[in-house]
Each structure stands twice: as structure tokens, then as C-alpha cells.
C-alpha atoms as one frame of an Amber mdcrd trajectory, in Angstrom:
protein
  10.160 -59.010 -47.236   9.188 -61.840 -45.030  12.331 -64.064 -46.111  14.794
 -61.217 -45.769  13.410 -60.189 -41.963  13.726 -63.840 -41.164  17.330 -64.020
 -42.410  18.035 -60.659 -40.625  16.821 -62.000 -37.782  18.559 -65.058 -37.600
  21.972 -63.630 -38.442  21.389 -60.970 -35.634  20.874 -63.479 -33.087  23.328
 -65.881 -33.598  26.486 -63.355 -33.960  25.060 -62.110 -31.038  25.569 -65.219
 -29.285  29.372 -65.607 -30.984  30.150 -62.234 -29.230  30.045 -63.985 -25.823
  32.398 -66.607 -26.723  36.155 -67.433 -27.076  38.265 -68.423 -29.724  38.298
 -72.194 -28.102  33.829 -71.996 -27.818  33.652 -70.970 -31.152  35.550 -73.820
 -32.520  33.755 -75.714 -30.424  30.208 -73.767 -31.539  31.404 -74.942 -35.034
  32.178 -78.989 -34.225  28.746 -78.638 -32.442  27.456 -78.855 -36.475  25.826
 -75.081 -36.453  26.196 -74.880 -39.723  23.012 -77.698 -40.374  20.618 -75.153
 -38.803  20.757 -73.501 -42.203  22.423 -75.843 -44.883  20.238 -79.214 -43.292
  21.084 -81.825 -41.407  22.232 -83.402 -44.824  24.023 -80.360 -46.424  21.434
 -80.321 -49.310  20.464 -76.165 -48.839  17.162 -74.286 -47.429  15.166 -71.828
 -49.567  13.775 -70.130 -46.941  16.405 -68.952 -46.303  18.193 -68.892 -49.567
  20.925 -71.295 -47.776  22.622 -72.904 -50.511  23.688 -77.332 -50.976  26.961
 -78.256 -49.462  27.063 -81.636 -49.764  29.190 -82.429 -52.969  30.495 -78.843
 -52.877  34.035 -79.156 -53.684  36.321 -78.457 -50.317  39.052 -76.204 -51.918
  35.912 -73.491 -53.413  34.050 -73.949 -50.008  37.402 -73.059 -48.027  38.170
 -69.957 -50.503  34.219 -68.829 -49.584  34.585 -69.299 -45.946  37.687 -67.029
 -45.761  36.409 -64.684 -47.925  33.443 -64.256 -45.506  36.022 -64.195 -42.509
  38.344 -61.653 -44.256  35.004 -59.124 -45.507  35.735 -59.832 -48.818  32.789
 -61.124 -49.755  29.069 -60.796 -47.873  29.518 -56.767 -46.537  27.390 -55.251
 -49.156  24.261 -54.015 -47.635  21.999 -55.430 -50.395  23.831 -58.982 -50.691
  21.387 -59.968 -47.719  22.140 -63.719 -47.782  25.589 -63.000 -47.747  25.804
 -60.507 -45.231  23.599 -62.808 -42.878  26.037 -65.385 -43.578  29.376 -63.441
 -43.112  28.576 -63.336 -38.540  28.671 -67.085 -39.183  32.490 -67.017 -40.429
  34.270 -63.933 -39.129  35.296 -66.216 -35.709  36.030 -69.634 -37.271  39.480
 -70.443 -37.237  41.594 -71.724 -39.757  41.485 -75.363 -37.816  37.205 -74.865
 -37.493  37.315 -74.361 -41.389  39.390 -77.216 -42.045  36.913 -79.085 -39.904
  33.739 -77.884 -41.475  35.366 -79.220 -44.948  36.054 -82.667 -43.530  32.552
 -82.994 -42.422  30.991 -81.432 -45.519  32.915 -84.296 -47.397  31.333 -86.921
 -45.613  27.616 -85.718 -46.699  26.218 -88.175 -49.409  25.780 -85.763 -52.826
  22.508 -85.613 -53.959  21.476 -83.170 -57.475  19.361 -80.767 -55.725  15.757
 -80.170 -57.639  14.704 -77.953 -60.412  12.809 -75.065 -59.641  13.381 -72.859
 -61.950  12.127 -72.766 -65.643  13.241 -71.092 -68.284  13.999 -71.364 -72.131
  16.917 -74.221 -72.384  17.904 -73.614 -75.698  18.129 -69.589 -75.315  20.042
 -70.501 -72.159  22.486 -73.202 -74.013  23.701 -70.245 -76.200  24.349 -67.987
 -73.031  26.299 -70.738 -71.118  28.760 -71.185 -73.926  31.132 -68.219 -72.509
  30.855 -69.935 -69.123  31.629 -73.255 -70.071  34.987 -72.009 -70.675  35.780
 -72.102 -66.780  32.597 -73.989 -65.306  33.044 -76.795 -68.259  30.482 -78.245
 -70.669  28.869 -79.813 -68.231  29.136 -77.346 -65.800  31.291 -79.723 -63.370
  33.757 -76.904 -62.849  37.363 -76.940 -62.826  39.653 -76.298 -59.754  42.544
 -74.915 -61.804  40.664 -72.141 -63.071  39.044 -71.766 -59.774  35.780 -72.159
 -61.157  32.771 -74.506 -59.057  30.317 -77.000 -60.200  27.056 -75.279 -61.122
  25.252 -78.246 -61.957  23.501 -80.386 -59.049  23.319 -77.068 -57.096  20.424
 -75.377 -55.839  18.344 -73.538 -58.973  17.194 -70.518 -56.833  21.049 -70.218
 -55.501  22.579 -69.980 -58.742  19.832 -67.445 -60.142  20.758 -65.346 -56.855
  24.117 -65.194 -56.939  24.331 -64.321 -60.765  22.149 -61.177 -60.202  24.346
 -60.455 -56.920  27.309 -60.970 -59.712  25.876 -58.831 -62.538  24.836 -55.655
 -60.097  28.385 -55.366 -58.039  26.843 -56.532 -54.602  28.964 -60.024 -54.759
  32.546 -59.916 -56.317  33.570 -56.239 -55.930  36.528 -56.341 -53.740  39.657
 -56.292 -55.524  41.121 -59.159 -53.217  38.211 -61.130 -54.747  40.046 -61.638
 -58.217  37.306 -64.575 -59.374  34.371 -62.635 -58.245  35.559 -59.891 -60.532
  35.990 -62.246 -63.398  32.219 -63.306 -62.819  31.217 -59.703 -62.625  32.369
 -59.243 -66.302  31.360 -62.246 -67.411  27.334 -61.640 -66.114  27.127 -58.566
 -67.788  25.724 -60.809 -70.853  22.900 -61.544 -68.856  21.112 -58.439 -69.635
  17.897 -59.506 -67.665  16.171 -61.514 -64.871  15.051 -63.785 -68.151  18.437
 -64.443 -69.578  19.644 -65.742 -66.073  16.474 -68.230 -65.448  17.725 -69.442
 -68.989  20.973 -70.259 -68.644  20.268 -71.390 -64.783  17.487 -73.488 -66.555
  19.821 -74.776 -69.247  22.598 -75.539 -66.378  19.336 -77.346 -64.337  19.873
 -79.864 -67.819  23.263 -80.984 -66.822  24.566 -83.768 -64.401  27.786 -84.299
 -62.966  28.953 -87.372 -61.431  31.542 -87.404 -57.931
């Protein structure tokens, strides 16, 4: 309850503060490197507050995510509470601030972020075979089938946006045609156990930029 007051929190008060400005101070807000007050200085994610590694993150998936924020198509359901504290964050940026906020992502060093979560690899192995078929064998992901790389990522980010996935609170919006193709695909995780498998099993793999 803690984590989620202090995310509520912080959301509240910084779109608060993006009410007062312009178009023009928001960009500028944005150049000002906001963004590292929850992602790090050096993009590599925060659990408190469940803010997940950008550095590495591949620009064209982090552009879809930031419009989807801006546009309410992802981060407005009421129990998606990392998303909706990050969705204040993006509803001002601009299409230039987003371009911006890619270019600077690119220039943070990648670094595999560390395992946290444990879980049965092998069980998991078998589970990830359905999504290897977008996120790859390695999980490296593959931009043509608008799938991300899942492995390097934050542990407890992966386990929380599968269970977002699997119960409808990420990926419901019909604009959000890949979110809906993960929302099928999680149902196969039939429990909190099967995802800290296959999350543990993904935890296994390395990909290389």
C-alpha cells in the first residue's frame, strides 16, 4: 500500500505542475531530463516505484508506449497504478519532446538489469515457447512483429505487466492491437507461479546490442 500511495503521490504532483505550463515549458520540462527522477539518472529502472529500464529499450517500442500513454490508450485503467501514474507524464509531450526523449534514451550505456525473481526455469522454458514466436528464442524481440526485448529488462517489470496483460487492466483498448495479442497470449499463465516461471526462465537469457 505504501508503494502505490507513493506512486499516487508522485504522479499527482507532478501533472499538477504540467497544468501550469505551455506547450513550449513542457518541451522544455522534458529536455530538462524529468524522466531520470523515475527511470535513474542512467535509464536502468526503480522498484520503488515499479519504474521500468530504458536504457537499451529499443526507440521504435518506446515511441509506440509514449503515444499510447499520450493518446489514453494505454495507462487509464484504475487498477494499472504504474501506468496510470505514468500516463500525466506523457499526455503534454509533443511529438518533437518524444523524438527527443528517444535520442537521449539511445545514448544510455545498456546494462542487463538483475534477477530478482525466482522461479522454476524449466516449467517456465515450456511456457515461453508460444512467446518466442514474437519475442524470439532468446527473447531479443523482433520489431516487425512489434514485439520488445524481454530479456535484460527489469524481473519485477515483466512479472507486472504480464498480470496487468492476463487481467484486462493493460492492452484492452481496441486501438492497442499488440496489447490485445498479449492479452490472449497470457491467458496460459493461469497463476502468479506460472508467470515468476517463465519471467524466471526469460531472467536465463541474454541479448547482445
Amino acid at each position: 500500500m505504501k508503494r502505490i500511495q507513493c506512486i499516487a503521490i508522485f504522479a499527482l504532483l507532478f501533472s499538477l505542475n504540467l497544468v501550469e505550463l505551455n506547450a513550449a515549458e513542457v518541451d522544455q520540462t522534458v529536455n530538462n531530463r524529468y524522466c531520470n527522477t523515475c527511470h535513474g539518472a542512467d535509464g536502468r529502472g526503480n522498484f520503488g516505484i515499479q519504474a521500468p529500464r530504458l536504457a537499451g529499450m529499443e526507440s521504435w517500442y518506446l515511441r509506440r508506449q509514449l503515444e499510447n500513454f499520450r493518446e489514453g490508450i494505454r495507462g487509464v485503467h484504475p487498477q494499472d497504478i504504474e501506468g496510470v501514474a505514468m500516463r500525466p507524464m506523457a499526455t503534454k509531450l509533443s511529438d518533437e519532446s518524444i523524438t527527443d526523449i528517444i535520442e537521449w534514451v539511445e545514448s544510455w550505456e545498456y546494462v542487463p538489469a538483475e534477477k530478482t525473481i525466482e522461479g522454476n526455469e524449466r516449467a517456465g522454458a515450456q511456457l515461453y515457447t508460444q512467446c518466442a514466436s514474437c519475442h524470439g528464442v532468446n527473447a531479443e524481440g523482433n520489431e516487425a512483429l512489434g514485439a520488445p526485448a524481454l530479456s535484460g529488462q527489469n524481473d519485477w517489470y515483466l512479472v507486472t505487466q504480464l498480470k496487468n496483460f492476463r487481467e484486462g487492466w493493460r492492452g484492452s483498448d481496441p486501438q492497442d492491437s499488440f496489447g490485445q495479442q498479449m492479452m490472449m497470449m497470457t491467458q496460459a499463465l493461469s497463476d502468479d507461479e506460472a508467470i515468476n516461471n517463465v519471467v524466471s526462465y526469460i531472467n536465463s537469457l541474454r541479448r547482445n546490442l
